[in-house]
C-alpha positions in Angstrom: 16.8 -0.2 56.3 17.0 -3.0 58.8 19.0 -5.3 56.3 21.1 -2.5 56.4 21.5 -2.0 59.8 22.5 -5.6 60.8 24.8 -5.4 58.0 26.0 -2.3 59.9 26.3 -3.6 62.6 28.5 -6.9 61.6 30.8 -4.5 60.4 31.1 -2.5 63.4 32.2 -6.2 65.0 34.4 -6.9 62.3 36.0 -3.4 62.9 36.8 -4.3 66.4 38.6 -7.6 65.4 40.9 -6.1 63.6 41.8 -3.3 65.6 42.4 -6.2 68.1 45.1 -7.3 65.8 47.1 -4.1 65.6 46.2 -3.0 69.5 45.8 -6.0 72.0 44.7 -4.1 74.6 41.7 -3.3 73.1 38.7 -5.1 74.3 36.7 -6.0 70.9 33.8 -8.7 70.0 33.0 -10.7 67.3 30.3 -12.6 66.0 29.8 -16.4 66.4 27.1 -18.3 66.0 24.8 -15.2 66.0 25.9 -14.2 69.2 28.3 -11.1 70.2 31.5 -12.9 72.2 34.0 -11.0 74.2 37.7 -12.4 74.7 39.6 -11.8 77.9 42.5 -10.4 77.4 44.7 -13.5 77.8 43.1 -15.1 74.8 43.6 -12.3 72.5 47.1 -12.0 73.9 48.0 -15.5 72.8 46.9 -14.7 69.1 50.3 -15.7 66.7 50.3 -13.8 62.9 51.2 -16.5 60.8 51.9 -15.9 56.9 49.3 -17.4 54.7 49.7 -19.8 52.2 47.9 -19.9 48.9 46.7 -23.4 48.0 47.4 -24.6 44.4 44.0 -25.0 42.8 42.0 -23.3 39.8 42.1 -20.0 40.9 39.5 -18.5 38.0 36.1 -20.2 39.6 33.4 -17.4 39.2 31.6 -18.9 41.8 34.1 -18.7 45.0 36.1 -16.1 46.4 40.0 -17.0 46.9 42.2 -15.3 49.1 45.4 -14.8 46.4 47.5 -12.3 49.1 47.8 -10.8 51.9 50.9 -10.2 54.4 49.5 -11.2 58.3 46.8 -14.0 58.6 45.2 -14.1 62.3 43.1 -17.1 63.7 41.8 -18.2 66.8 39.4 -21.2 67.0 38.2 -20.7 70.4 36.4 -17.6 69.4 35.2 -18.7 66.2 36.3 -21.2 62.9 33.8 -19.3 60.6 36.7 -16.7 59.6 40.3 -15.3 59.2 41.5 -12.0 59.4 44.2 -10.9 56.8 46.1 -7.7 56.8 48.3 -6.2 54.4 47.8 -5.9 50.7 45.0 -7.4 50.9 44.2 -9.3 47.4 40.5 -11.5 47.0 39.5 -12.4 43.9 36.4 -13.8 42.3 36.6 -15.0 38.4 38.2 -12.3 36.8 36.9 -9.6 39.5 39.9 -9.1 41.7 39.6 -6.7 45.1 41.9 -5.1 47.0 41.8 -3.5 50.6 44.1 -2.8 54.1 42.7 -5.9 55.8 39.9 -8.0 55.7 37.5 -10.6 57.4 37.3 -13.9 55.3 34.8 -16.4 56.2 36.1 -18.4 53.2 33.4 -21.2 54.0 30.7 -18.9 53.1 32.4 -17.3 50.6 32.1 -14.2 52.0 34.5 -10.8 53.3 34.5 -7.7 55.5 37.1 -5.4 53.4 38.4 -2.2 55.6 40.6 0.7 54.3 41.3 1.5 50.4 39.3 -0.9 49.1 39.0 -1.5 45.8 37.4 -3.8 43.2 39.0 -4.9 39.8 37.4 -6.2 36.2 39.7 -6.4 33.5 40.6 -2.8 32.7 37.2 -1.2 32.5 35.5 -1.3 35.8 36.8 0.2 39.0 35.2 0.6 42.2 37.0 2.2 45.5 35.2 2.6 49.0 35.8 2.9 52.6 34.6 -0.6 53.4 33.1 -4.0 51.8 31.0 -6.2 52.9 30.5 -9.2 50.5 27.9 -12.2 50.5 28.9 -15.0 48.7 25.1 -16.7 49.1 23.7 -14.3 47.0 26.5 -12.6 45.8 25.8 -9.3 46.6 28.8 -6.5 47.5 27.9 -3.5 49.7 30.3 -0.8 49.6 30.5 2.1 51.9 32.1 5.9 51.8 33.6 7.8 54.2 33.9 11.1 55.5 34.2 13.4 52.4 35.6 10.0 49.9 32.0 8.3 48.4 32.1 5.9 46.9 33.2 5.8 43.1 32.5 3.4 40.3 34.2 3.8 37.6 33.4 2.1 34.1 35.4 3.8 31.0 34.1 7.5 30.5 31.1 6.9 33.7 31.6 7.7 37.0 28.9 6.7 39.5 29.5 8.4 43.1 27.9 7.7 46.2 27.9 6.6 50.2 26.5 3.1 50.4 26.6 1.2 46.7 25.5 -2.4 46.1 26.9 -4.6 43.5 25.1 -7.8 42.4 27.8 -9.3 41.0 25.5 -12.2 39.4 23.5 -9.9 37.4 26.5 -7.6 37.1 24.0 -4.5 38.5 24.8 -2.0 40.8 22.9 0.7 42.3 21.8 2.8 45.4 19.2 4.1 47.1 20.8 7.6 49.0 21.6 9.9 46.8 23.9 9.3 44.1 25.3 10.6 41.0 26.1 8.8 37.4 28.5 10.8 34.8 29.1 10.4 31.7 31.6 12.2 29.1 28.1 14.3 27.8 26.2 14.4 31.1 25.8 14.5 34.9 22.7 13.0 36.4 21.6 12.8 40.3 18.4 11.2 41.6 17.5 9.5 45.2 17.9 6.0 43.3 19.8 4.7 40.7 20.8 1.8 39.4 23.7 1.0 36.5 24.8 -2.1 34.1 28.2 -1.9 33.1 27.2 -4.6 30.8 24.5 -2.6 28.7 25.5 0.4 29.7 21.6 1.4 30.9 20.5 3.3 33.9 17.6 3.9 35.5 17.3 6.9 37.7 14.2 7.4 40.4 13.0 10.7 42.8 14.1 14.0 42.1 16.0 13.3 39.2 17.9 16.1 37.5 19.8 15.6 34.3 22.6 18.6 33.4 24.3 18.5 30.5 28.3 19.4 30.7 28.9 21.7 28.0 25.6 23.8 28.2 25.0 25.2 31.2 21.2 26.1 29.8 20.1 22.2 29.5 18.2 20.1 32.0 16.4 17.4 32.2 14.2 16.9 35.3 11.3 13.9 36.7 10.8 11.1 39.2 11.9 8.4 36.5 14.3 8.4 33.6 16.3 5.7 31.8 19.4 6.6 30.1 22.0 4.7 28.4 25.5 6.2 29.2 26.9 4.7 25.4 24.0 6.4 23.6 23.4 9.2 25.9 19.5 8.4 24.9 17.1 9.0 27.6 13.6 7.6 27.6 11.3 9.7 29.1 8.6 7.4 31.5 7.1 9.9 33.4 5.9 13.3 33.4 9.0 15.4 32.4 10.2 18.8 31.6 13.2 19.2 28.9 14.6 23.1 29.0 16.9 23.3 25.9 18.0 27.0 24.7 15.8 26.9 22.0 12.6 25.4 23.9 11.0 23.8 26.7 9.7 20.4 26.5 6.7 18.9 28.7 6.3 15.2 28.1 4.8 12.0 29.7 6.3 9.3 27.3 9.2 9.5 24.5 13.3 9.8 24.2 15.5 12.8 24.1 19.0 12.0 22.3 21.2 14.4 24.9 24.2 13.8 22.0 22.3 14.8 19.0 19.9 16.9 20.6 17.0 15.1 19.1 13.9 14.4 20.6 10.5 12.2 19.8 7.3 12.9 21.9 4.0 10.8 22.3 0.9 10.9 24.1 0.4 14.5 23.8 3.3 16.4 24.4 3.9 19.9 24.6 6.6 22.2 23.1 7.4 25.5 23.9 9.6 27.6 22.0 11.9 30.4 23.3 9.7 33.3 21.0 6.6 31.9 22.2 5.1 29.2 20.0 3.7 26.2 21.1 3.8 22.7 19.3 1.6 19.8 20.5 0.6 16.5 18.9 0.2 13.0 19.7 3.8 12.1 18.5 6.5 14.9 18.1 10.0 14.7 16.6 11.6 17.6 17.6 15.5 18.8 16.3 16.4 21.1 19.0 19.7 22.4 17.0 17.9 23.4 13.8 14.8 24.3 15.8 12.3 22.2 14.0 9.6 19.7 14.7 7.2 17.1 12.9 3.7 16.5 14.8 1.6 13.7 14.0 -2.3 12.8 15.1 -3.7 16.7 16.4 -1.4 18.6 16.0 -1.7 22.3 16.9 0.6 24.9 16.3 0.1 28.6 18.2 1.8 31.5 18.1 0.4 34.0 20.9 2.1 36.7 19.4 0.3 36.9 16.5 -3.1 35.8 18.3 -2.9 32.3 15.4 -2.8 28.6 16.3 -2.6 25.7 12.7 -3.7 22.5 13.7 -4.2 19.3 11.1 -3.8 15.8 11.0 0.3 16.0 10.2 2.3 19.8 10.9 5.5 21.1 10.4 7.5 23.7 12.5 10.5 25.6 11.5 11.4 28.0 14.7 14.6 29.4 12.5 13.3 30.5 9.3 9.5 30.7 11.6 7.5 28.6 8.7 5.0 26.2 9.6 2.9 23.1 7.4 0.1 21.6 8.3 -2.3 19.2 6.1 -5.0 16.6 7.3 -8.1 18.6 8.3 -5.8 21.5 8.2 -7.2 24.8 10.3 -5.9 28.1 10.7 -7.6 29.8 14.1 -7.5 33.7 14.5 -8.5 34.8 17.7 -7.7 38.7 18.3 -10.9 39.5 18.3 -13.3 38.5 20.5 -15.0 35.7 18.1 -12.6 33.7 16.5 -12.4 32.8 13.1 -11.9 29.5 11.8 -10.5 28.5 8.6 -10.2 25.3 6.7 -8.1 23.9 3.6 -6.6 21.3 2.6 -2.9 22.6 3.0 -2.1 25.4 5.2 1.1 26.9 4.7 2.7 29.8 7.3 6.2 31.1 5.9 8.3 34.6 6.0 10.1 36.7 3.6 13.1 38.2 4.4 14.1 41.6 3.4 15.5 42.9 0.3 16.0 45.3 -2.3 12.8 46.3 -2.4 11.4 45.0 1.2 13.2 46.4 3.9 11.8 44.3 6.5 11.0 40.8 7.4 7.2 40.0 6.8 5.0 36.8 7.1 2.8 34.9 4.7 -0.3 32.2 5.3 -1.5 30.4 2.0 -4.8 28.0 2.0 -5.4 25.7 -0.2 -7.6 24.4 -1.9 -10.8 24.1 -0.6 -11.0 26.7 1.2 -13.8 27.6 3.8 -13.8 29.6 7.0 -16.8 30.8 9.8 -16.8 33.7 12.0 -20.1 35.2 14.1 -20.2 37.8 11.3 -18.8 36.4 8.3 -18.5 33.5 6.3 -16.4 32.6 2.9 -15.0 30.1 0.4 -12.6 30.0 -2.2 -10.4 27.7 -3.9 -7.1 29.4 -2.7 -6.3 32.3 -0.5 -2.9 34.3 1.0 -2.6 36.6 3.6 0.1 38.9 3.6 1.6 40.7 7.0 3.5 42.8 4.9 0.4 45.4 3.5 -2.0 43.4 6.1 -4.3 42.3 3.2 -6.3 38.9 2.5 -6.5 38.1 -0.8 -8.6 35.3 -2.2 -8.9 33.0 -5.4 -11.5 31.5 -7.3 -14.6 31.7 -6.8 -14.4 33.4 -3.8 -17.6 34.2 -1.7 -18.1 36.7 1.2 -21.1 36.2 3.2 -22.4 38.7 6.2 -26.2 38.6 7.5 -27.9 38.3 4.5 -25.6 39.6 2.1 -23.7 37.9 -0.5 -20.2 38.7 -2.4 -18.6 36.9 -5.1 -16.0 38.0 -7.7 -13.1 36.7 -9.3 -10.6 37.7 -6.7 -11.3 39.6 -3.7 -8.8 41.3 -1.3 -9.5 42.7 2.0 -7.5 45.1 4.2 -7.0 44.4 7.8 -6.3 46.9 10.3 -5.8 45.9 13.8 -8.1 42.7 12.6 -10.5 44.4 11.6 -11.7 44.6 8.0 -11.3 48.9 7.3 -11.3 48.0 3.0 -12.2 45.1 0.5 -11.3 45.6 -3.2 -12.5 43.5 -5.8 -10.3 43.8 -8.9 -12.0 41.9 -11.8 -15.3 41.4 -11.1 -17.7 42.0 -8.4 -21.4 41.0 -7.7 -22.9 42.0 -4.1 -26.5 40.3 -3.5 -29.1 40.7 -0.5 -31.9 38.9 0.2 -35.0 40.7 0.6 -37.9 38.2 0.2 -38.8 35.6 -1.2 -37.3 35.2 -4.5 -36.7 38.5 -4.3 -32.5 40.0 -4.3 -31.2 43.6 -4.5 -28.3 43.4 -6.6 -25.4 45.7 -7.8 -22.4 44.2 -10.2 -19.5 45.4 -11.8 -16.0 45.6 -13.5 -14.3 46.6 -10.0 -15.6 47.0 -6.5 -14.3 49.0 -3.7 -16.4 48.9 -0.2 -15.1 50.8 3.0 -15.8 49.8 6.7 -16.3 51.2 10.1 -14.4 50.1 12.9 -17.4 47.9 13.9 -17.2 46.1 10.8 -20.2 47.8 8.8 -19.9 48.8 5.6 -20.2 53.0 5.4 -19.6 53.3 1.3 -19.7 51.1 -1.8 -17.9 52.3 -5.2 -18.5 50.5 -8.2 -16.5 51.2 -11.6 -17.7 50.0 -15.1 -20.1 48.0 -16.3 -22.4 48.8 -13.1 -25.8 47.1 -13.1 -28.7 47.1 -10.3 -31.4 45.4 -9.5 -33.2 47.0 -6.3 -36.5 46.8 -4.1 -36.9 49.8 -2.4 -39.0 49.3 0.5 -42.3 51.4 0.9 -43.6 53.7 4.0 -45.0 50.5 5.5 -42.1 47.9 4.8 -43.6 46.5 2.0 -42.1 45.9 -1.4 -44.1 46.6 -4.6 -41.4 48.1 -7.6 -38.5 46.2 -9.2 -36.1 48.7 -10.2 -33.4 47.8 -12.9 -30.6 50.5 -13.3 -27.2 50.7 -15.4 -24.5 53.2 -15.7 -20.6 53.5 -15.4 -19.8 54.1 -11.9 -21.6 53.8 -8.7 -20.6 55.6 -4.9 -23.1 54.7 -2.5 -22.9 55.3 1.4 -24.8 53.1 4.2 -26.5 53.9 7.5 -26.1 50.5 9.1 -27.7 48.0 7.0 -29.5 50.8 5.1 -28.4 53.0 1.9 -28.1 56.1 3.2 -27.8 57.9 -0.2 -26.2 56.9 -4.0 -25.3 58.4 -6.9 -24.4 56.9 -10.1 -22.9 58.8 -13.1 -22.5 60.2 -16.1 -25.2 58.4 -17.9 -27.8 56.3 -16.3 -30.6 54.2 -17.6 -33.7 52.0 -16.1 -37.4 50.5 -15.9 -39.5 50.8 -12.6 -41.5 48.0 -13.2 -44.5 47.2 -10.5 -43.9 44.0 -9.0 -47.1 42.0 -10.1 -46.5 43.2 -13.5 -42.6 41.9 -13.7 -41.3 38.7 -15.2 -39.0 36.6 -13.7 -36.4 37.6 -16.7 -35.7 40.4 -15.0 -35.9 39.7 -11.0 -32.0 38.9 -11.6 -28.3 40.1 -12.8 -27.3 37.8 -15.6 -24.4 36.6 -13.6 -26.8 36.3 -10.4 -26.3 33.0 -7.9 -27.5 32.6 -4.4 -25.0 30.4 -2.6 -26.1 29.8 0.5 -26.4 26.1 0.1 -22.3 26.3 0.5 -22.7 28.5 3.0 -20.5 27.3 6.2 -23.0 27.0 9.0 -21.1 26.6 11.9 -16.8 26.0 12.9 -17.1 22.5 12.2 -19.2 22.6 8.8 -16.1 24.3 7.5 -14.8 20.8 7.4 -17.9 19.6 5.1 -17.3 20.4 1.4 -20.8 20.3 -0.5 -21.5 18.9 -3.9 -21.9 21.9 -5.1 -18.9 23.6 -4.0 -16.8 20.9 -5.9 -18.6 21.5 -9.0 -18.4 25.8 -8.4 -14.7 25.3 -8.3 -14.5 23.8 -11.5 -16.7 26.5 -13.0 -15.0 29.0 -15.4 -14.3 32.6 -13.8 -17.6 34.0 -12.5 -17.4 37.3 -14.7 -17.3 34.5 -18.5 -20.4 32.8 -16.8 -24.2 34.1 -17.4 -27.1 32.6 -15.8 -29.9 30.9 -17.5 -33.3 32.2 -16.2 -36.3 29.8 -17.1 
C-alpha cells in the first residue's frame, strides 16, 4: 500500500507538469532529486514546444524504452534533466511491445514513463491493454496501470478479458495481476476474486479471496473458494483449497483435484464429497466424476448412500450411474441398511445396485441389489450366509442362493434357496422353496429339529416368528421340556405337512397330518443315531460374530460352498 502510494503520488506531480504545458498559469511541481519544486511563473512561461526528433538506432532492444512519436516535446533543465514531456500521439515502444497514450513523462535515462489519457499497450496482435494512466519502471520493469471513473482497466489477450482499477504488468516475466478486485473472462467462463494474477504466455491463472467461478452458458454452475488455478486455453481448474462445485446434476465438496469447466469432467482426491441432485452421496479418496452423463468412479473407501432408500455401498473401488441410478462396488464390498434402528451389514465380493424399467409386463420402474459371492451379513437379531443373493424392490423380497443360512438366537435355517418378504423392513414372510431344515439348540448335543420339501414361516411386526408350515417329507426331532425345565424324551416324528404356531420363542400348539408316525424314546436309553435329521449341521462355526467378522470368510465356509445342494447331502453319524 505504501509502494502504491508514492507511486500515487509521483503521478499526481507528473499530472501537474503537464497540465502546465497546456495552461501556463497553472502553478504545478515536479519531482527532482526527491524533492517537490515549484516554478515561478516566469520560468514556466519561458517553456518553448519543440518537435522531437527520433534518433536512428536499433529501435527493437527489449531492454530500453524508445520514444518512436509524439507531436510537442517540452524541456526545461532548470527544473530538472531527468525527463521530457511529450504530447500528442503519444507512441513508446519496448521490443515488440508498443504503447500509446495523450501525453507522457519520459525519463528516457531510467527507462522509465508517466502515460496520461487513452493509454494503451501493444504485443503483436494478441495482447491489448487500455487504462487511464501508466506508470512504467524500466529498473525492474514493472507497468502499473490505472482505471478511471467507470473505464477499468482492460487486458485483452485473444478470447480473455481481464478487468480491473490498478493492474501491474511485469513485463520480464510477462505476468500481470492485481490485488483489488478484478475479473478474468474467458469465451467459457467469468471469474472474480480479490487477487489474481494472469500469463498470457501459458495462459494460467491463479485466482485468491472470495473467488467465484460462473460459467456463461449455464446460469446453474459455480465454482467458489479462496484459491483456484485455471488455465483460460483449457478452461481446467485445479482445485487447491477447500471448494464447493454446484453443477445441475450435483454438488461437489472438494479440498484437492481439477474440474474441466469445458467438458464438464471432474477428478477428486483426499476425500471428496459428491452430492447428487436426488440425494445420493458419493465419497472416496479419488473420484472421477462426468457431470453430463451423471456418473462417477471412486477409488480407496468409497461409499455410496442413498438416504432415500435408508442404503449406503461402500468397497475398495465403486461405480455410480445417477441416470440409469445403478451403482458397482467390489473390494471389501458392503451394502449397509439402516431403516431400522440396528443396521444391517452385508458383505460380498461384488455388490451390484441396478433398476428395471417398465414394460409389458412391469408397469413401473423398480430396483435390484445382487451379492456375490461370498456372501455374509450381521444384524442384532439375525445373521446369514450364502453364496449369492438379490433383492428385489419390485415384490420387496430377499432371495438367497446356495447354501444359504439364517441364524436368530439360537435358531438355525438352511435350505437350498430361501426368500424373505420385507414389509416396511421388516421381515412379515420367509419361504423356502426346495428344501428346508430349521434347528435349535437345546443343550448340549442336544437340537430340536423339523425338515422338509417346502417351508413357509410368518412373522409378527417385532420380528418373531407366530406360525411355521411345512409341506412334504416333514421330519422332527424334538425335546419337550418337562414341568421343571428339564429334558428327559427324544421324540422323533414324520408325516406330510406340518402348521405349527409360536408364543414367543415357545410352540404354542402344532398339528401335523394325515398320517403321522414316531418313537418316544427316554433320553438315557437313546443312541446318538437318532439325536439328528439325516441332513442335520450345526453351523455356528461360520456364524458372523460381529459387523466386521462379515469380512472373515472361514475354512469351512469355502468348503460349504462347494458342497452339493443341502437337500442331495446326508449326514454321517458315527
Amino acid at each position: 500500500m505504501m509502494n502504491r502510494r508514492k507511486k500515487l503520488d509521483r503521478s499526481l506531480g507528473a499530472v501537474a507538469a503537464l497540465l502546465a504545458v497546456t495552461v501556463p498559469s497553472f502553478i504545478f511541481g515536479v519531482q527532482k532529486n526527491g524533492e517537490k519544486v515549484v516554478l515561478p511563473v516566469s520560468q514556466r512561461a519561458q517553456r518553448i514546444p519543440i518537435k522531437p526528433t527520433i534518433p536512428k538506432e536499433d529501435r527493437n532492444q527489449g531492454d530500453r524504452v524508445f520514444l518512436e512519436r509524439a507531436d510537442k516535446l517540452y524541456m526545461d533543465e532548470r527544473v530538472s534533466a531527468d525527463y521530457q514531456v511529450v504530447t500528442g500521439n503519444v507512441l513508446f515502444r519496448k521490443g515488440g511491445m508498443y504503447m500509446y497514450c495523450d501525453s507522457a513523462l519520459f525519463f528516457e535515462d531510467a527507462g522509465s514513463m508517466q502515460a496520461y489519457g487513452n493509454v494503451r499497450m501493444e504485443q503483436g496482435d494478441t495482447l491489448f491493454v487500455y487504462a487511464d494512466q501508466l506508470d512504467y519502471n524500466g529498473n525492474d520493469e514493472l507497468a502499473i496501470f490505472y482505471g478511471a471513473g467507470s473505464e477499468p482497466v482492460r487486458l485483452i489477450n485473444r478470447d480473455v478479458v481481464l478487468t480491473t482499477y490498478i493492474f501491474n504488468y511485469d513485463m520480464a516475466a510477462n505476468l500481470g495481476y492485481y490485488d483489488t478486485q478484478g475479473t478474468i473472462s474467458d469465451v467459457e467462463n467469468e471469474l472474480t476474486s480479490g487477487y489474481g494474477e494472469y500469463s498470457p504466455d501459458t495462459k494460467d491463472a491463479e485466482f485468491r479471496y472470495n473467488v467465484l467461478l460462473q460459467d456463461k452458458k449455464k446460469e446453474d454452475f459455480r465454482i467458489t473458494t479462496e484459491v483456484l488455478r485455471y488455465n483460460t486455453e483449457t478452461h481446467i481448474a485445479n482445485l487447491v483449497s477447500p471448494t464447493v462445485i454446484v453443477t445441475d446434476s450435483a454438488t461437489v465438496y472438494t479440498d484437492n483435484g481439477w474440474y474441466d469447466t469445458e467438458n464438464e469432467l471432474s477428478e477428486l482426491y483426499d476425500r471428496s464429497l459428491i452430492v447428487t441432485n436426488r440425494g445420493s452421496t458419493l465419497t472416496g479418496d479419488t473420484i472421477f466424476y462426468d457431470h453430463t452423463k451423471g456418473y462417477g468412479e471412486s477409488w480407496g473407501n468409497m461409499i455410496l448412500t442413498d438416504s432415500v432408500k435408508s442404503v449406503a455401498l461402500d468397497g475398495d473401488y465403486g461405480f455410480y450411474n445417477q441416470v440409469n441410478d445403478s451403482a458397482y462396488a467390489t473390494g471389501h464390498a458392503r451394502v449397509l441398511e439402516y431403516s431400522k434402528a440396528d443396521t444391517l451389514y452385508m458383505h460380498g465380493d461384488t455388490v451390484r445396485a441396478y433398476a428395471l424399467y417398465p414394460d409389458s409386463l412391469h408397469p413401473d420402474t423398480t430396483h435390484i441389489i445382487t451379492v456375490y459371492p461370498k456372501v455374509r451379513f450381521w444384524r442384532v437379531d439375525v445373521q446369514g450366509l450364502c453364496d449369492s443373493l438379490a433383492m428385489l424392490e419390485r415384490d420387496s423380497t430377499l432371495y438367497m442362493h446356495r447354501h444359504p443360512i439364517l441364524w436368530n438366537d439360537k435358531r438355525q435355517v438352511f435350505g437350498g434357496v430361501i426368500m424373505a418378504h420385507f414389509n416396511d423392513s421388516t421381515v412379515d414372510w420367509a419361504k423356502l422353496p426346495e428344501f428346508g431344515f430349521v434347528a435349535e439348540h437345546v443343550d448340549g448335543e442336544f437340537y430340536n429339529q423339523i425338515s422338509g420339501k417346502e417351508m413357509i414361516a410368518r412373522f409378527d411386526s417385532l420380528g418373531h416368528m407366530r406360525q411355521l408350515d411345512v409341506s412334504g417329507n416333514v421330519e422332527i426331532i424334538s425335546l419337550p421340556q418337562e414341568n421343571d425345565s428339564t429334558y428327559n424324551k427324544i421324540v422323533n416324528t414324520e408325516s406330510s405337512f406340518l402348521t405349527a404356531w409360536f408364543d414367543g420363542k415357545q410352540i404354542e400348539k402344532m398339528i401335523m397330518w394325515p398320517e403321522v408316525t414316531g418313537t418316544v424314546t427316554p433320553l438315557y436309553l437313546a443312541r446318538k443315531s437318532i439325536y439328528y435329521l439325516s441332513n442335520f449341521h450345526w453351523y455356528e462355526a461360520l456364524r458372523p460374530k460381529n459387523k466386521d467378522d462379515i469380512f472373515v470368510i472361514p475354512p469351512e465356509m469355502d468348503a460349504l460352498l462347494n458342497e452339493p445342494d443341502p437337500s442331495l447331502r446326508r449326514r454321517k453319524v458315527n
